[in-house]
C-alpha positions in Angstrom: 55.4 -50.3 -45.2 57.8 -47.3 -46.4 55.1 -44.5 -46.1 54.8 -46.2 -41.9 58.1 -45.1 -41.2 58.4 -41.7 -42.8 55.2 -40.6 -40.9 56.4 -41.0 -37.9 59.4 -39.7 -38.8 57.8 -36.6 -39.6 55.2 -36.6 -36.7 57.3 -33.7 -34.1 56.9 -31.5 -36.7 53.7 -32.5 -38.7 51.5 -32.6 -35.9 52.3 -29.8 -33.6 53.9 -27.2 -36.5 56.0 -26.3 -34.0 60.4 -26.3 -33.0 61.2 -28.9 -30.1 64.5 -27.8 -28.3 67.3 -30.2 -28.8 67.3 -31.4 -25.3 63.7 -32.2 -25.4 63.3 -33.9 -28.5 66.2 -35.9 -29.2 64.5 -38.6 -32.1 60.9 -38.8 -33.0 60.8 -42.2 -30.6 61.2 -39.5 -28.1 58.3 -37.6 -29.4 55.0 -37.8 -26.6 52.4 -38.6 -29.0 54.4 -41.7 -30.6 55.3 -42.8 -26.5 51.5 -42.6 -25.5 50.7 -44.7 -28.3 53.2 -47.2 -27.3 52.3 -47.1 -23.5 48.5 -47.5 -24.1 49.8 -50.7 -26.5 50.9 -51.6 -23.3 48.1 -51.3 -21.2 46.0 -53.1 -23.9 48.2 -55.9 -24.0 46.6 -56.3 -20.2 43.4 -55.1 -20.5 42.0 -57.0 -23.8 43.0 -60.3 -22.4 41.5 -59.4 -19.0 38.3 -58.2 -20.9 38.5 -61.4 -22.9 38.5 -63.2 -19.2 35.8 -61.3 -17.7 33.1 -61.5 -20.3 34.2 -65.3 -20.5 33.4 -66.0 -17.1 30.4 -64.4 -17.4 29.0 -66.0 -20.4 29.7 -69.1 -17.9 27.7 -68.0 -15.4 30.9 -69.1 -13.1 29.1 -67.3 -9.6 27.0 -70.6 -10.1 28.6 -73.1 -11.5 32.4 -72.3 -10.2 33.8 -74.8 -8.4 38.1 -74.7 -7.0 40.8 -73.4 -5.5 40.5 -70.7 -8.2 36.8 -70.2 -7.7 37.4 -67.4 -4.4 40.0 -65.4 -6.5 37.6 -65.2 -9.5 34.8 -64.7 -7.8 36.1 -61.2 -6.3 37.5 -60.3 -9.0 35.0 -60.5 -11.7 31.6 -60.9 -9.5 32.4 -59.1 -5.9 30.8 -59.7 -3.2 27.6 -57.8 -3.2 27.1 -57.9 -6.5 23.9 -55.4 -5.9 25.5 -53.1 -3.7 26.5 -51.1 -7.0 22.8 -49.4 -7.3 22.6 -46.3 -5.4 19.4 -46.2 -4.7 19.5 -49.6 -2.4 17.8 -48.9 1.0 20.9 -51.0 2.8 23.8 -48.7 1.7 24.2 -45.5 3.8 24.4 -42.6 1.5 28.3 -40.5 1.7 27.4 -38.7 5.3 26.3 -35.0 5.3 27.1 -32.8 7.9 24.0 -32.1 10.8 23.7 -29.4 12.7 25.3 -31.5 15.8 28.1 -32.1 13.7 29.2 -29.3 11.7 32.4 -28.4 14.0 33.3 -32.1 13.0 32.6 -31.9 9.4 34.6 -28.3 8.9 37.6 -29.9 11.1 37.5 -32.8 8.7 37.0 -29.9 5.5 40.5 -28.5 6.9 42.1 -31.6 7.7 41.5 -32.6 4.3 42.5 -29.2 2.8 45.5 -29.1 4.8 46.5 -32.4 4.2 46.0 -31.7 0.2 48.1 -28.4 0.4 51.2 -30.2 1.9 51.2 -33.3 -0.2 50.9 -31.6 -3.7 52.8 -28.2 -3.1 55.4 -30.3 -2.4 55.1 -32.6 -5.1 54.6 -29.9 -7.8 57.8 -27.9 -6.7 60.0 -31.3 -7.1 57.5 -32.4 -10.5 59.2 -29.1 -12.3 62.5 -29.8 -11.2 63.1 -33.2 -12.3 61.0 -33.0 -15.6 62.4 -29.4 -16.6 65.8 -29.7 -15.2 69.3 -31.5 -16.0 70.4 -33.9 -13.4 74.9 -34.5 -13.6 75.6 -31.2 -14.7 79.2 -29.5 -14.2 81.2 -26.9 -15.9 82.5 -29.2 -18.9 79.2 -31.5 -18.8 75.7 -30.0 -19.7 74.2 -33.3 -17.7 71.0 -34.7 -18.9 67.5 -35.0 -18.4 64.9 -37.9 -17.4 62.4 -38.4 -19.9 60.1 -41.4 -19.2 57.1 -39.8 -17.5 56.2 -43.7 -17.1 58.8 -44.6 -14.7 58.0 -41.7 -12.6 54.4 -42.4 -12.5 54.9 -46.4 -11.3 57.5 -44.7 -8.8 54.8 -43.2 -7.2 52.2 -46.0 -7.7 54.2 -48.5 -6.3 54.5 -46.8 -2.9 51.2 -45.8 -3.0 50.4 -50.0 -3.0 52.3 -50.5 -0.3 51.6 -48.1 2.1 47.9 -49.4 1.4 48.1 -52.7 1.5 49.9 -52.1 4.9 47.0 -50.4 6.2 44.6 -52.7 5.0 46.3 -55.6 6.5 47.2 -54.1 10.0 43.3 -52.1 10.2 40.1 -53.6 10.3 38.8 -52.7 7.1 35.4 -53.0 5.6 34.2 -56.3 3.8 34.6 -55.7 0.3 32.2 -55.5 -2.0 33.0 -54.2 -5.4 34.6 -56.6 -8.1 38.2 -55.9 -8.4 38.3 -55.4 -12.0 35.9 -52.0 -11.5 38.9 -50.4 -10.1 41.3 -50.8 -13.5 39.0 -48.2 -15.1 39.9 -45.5 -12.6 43.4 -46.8 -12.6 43.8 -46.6 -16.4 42.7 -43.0 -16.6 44.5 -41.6 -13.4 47.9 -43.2 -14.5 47.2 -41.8 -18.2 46.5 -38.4 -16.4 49.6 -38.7 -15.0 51.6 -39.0 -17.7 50.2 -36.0 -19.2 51.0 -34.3 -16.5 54.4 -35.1 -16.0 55.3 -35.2 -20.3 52.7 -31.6 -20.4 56.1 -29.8 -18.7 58.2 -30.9 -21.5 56.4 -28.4 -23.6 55.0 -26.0 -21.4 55.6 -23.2 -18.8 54.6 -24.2 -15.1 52.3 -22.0 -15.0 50.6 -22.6 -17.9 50.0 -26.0 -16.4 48.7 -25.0 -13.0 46.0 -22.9 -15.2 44.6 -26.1 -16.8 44.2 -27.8 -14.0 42.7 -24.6 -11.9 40.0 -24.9 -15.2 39.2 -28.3 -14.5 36.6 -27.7 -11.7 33.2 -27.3 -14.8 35.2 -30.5 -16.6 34.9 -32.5 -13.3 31.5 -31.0 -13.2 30.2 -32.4 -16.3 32.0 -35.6 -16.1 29.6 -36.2 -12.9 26.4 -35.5 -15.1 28.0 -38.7 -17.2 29.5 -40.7 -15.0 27.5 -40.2 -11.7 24.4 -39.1 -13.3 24.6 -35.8 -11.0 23.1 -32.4 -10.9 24.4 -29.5 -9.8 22.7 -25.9 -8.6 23.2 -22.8 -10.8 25.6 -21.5 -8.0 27.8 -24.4 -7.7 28.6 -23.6 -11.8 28.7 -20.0 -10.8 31.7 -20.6 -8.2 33.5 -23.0 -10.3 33.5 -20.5 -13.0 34.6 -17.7 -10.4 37.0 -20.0 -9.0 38.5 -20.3 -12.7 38.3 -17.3 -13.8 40.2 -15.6 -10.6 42.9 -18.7 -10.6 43.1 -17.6 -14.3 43.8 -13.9 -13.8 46.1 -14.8 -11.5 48.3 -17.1 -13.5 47.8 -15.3 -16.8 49.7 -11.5 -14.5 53.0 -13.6 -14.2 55.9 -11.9 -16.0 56.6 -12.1 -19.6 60.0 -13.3 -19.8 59.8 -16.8 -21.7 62.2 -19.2 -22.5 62.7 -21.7 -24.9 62.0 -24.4 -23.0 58.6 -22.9 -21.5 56.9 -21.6 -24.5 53.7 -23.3 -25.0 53.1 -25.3 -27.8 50.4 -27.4 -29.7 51.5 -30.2 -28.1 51.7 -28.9 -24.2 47.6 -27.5 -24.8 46.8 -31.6 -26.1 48.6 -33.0 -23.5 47.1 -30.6 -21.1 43.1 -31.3 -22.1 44.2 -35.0 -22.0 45.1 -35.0 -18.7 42.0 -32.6 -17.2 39.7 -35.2 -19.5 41.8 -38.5 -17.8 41.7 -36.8 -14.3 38.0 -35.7 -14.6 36.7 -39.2 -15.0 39.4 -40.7 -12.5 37.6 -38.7 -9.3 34.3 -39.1 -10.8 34.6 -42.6 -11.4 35.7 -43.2 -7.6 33.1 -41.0 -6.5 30.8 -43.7 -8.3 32.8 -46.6 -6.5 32.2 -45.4 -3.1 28.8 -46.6 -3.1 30.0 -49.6 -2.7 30.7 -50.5 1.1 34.8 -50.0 1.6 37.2 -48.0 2.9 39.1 -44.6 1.2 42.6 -47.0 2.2 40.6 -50.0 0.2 40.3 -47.7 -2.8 43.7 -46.5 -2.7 44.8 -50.3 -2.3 42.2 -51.5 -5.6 43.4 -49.1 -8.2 47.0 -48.6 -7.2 47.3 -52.5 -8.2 46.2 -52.5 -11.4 48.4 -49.2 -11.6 51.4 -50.8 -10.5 50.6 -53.8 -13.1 50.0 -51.7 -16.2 52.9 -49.5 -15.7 55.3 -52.3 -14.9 53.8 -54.1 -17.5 54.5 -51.4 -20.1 57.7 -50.4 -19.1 59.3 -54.5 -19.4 57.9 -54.2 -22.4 59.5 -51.6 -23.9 62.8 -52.3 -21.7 62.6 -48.9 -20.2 62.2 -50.3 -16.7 66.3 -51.0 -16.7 67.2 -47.8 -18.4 65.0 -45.8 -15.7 67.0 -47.8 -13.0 70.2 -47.3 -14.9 69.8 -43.1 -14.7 68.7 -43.1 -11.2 71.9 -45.2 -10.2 73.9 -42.0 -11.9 72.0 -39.5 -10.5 71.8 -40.1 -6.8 70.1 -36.5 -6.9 67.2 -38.1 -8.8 66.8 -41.0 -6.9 65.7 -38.6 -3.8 63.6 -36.5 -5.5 61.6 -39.5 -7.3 61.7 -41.3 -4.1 60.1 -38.1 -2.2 57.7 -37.4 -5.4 56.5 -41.0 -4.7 55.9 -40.1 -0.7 54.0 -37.0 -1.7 51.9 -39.0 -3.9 51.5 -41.8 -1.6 50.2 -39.4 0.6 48.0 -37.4 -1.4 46.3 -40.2 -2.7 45.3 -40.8 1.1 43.7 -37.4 1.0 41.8 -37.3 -2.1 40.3 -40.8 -1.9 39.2 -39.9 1.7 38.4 -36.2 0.7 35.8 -37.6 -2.3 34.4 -40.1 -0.2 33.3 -37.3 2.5 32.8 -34.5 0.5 32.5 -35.7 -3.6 34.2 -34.9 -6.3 33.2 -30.7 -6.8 34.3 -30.1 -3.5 37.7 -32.1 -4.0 38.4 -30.1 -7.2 38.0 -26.6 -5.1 40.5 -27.6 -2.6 42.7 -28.5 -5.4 41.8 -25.3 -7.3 43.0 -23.6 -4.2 46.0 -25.0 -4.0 47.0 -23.6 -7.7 47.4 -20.3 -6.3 49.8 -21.7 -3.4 51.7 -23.2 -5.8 52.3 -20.3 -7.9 53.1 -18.2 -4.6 55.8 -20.9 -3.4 56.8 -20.7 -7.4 57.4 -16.6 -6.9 59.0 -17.3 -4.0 61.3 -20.0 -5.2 62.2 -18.8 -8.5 61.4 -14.6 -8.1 58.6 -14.3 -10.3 56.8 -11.1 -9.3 52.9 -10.9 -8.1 51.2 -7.9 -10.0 47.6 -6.2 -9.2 45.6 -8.3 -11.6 47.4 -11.4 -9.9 46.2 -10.1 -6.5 42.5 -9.6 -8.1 42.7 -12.8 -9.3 43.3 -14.5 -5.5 40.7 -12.6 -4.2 38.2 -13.5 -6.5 39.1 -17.3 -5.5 37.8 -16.5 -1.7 35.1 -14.5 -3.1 33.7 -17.5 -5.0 34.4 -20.3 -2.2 33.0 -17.7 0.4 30.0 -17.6 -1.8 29.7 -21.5 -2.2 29.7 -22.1 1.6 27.2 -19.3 1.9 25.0 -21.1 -0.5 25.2 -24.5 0.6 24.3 -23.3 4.6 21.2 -21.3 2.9 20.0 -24.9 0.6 20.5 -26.6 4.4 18.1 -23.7 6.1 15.9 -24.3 3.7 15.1 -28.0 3.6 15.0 -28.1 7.1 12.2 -26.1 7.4 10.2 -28.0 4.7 8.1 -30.8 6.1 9.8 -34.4 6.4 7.8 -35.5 3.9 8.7 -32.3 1.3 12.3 -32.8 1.6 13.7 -32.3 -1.9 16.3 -34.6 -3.4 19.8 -33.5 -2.4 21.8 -32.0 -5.3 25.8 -32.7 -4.9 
């Protein structure tokens, strides 16, 4: 019971052997690895018990022998309603549509659109990410102001608009019948708000940059997390892009200038909370690549995970009594209260994007477009906060084009091909 309290005392130093700034690190309750273990008590405080539910019903074989005002609510959200329409290889599910050669103006409109769409959303949203996580909000000449600090509270910000604005689809559109149990869409909610919140507590100890190269690196990580997840296989070129595509991202990122701060130097603890969140965000798309052979809508995806996001997060945060706190620093800070409020729009809308992005075009493509984006945001960064683009930084952008350039070439010359094997020859599609 003494030696409990002494560790984790001791954890900001023990575990990272590194010196947290003053501002960042104000008591070890403040450090992140003590905060994720108290958020993910949260989460399990709502997942065991829901676990607990599930496999009860089950046991009960309640499909059958349910009877209620209860019974329609259970039923959907432990059984679905098609519980078969899981298997991928059922004749009466449409596979994710692949462009024809009557449609391939459509499908590279719908490529841009969904590029475009991306670039917007999260440009945006990374420019204000860096300022309210890295900067002070209330600051004047006898005042040094002070910071937010629970990543949390931003990430239910953005989930809770992201509900709304999906449920508000869902009810005004005609939408899909649904199909999947409702409790499939906690796992890809779990790991996308975890991601999150590596994200967000990552720029506590780590340049921007530095954090827009993990997630430029993520494209092989997505890559194998299909193999696991989707049971996918990939072509020798579509690794030789990704690598291309993370190796000129890289050069890019790694030309910026040398001039490091205090507050940007990366640490041990930026690198873990950085392979946290690739490892969270990896399975999140994969995971909802999986979902989508079920028979619903990108909006009905959106809608599913955002409410168990919106429950875990809230659920945490009452908790720990952080919710009022949070609320108490945005009421200071009218500042803050419009750049979370616009992070949360960015999000909302981004979400929109990727869900229907994956759905048309999977997971590897999703991660390019995102990829791509990494070097826009470190452009808008030079342009925003003068940081200077040298030669290898040019090299880097070109090899980016180079390697998409190459992937589209290879993908039109797989589609030449099969269509000139017989009907009965065609080989297995690879995504």
């Amino acid at each position: 019971r003494f030696c409990l309290p002494l560790v984790l005392a001791s954890l900001p130093m023990m575990a990272t052997g590194e010196e947290i700034a003053p501002a960042l690190q104000d008591s070890w309750g403040d450090f992140w690895l003590f905060r994720f273990f108290v958020n993910a008590a949260g989460y399990a405080s709502i997942v065991v018990p829901g676990f607990l539910l599930i496999q009860y019903f089950k046991r009960r074989n309640y499909l059958e022998t349910g009877r209620g005002i209860c019974f329609p609510v259970i039923k959907s959200c432990v059984f679905g309603s098609e519980v078969k329409s899981v298997h991928q290889d059922d004749g009466s599910l449409p596979p994710r549509a692949e462009p024809t050669e009557s449609s391939t103006a459509r499908q590279v409109f719908k490529l841009l659109f969904c590029a475009a769409g991306l670039q917007a959303s999260y440009l945006t949203w990374g420019v204000l990410q860096e300022r309210v996580m890295t900067r002070t909000y209330g600051a004047t000449e006898t005042d040094p102001g002070e910071k937010f600090k629970d990543s949390q509270f931003l990430v239910f910000m953005n989930r809770i608009l992201a509900f709304t604005v999906a449920g508000l689809y869902c009810a005004l559109t005609k939408q899909p019948r649904h199909g999947a149990p409702m409790y499939k869409y906690s796992f890809a909610s779990l790991s996308n708000i975890l991601s999150s919140w590596c994200q967000y507590e990552a720029l506590k100890y780590i340049s921007f940059p530095t954090q827009v190269l993990a997630k430029a690196s993520k494209v092989i990580p997505v890559m194998m997390m299909g193999k696991l997840v989707s049971r996918k296989s990939y072509e020798y070129w579509e690794y030789l892009t990704a690598a291309l595509i993370s190796v000129g991202v890289s050069m890019f990122l790694l030309s910026s200038g040398p001039n490091r701060t205090v507050s940007t130097v990366t640490t041990f603890s930026g690198i873990v909370l950085l392979a946290g969140y690739i490892i969270f965000d990896s399975f999140t798309s994969n995971w909802q690549d999986a979902l989508f052979t079920y028979k619903m809508s990108p909006v009905q995806m959106m809608f599913g995970v955002n409410v168990f996001s919106c429950l875990f997060t809230v659920g945490s945060l009452l908790e720990q009594g952080a919710l009022l706190e949070s609320l108490r620093f945005m009421a200071r800070h009218s500042e803050f209260t419009a750049h979370a409020v616009l992070l949360s729009v960015c999000s909302a809308c981004g979400q929109l994007f990727i869900f229907y992005t994956i759905n048309q075009f999977g997971a590897a493509v999703f991660t390019i477009i995102m990829t791509l984006r990494q070097a826009f945001a470190i452009l808008l960064s030079c342009l925003i906060y003068g940081h200077t683009v040298t030669v290898v930084g040019g090299l880097g952008i070109a090899v980016v084009f180079v390697a998409l350039f190459l992937r589209v070439y290879a993908r039109s010359r797989m589609k030449k091909r099969s269509k000139k094997l017989p009907p009965g020859d065609t080989p297995v599609q690879k995504v």
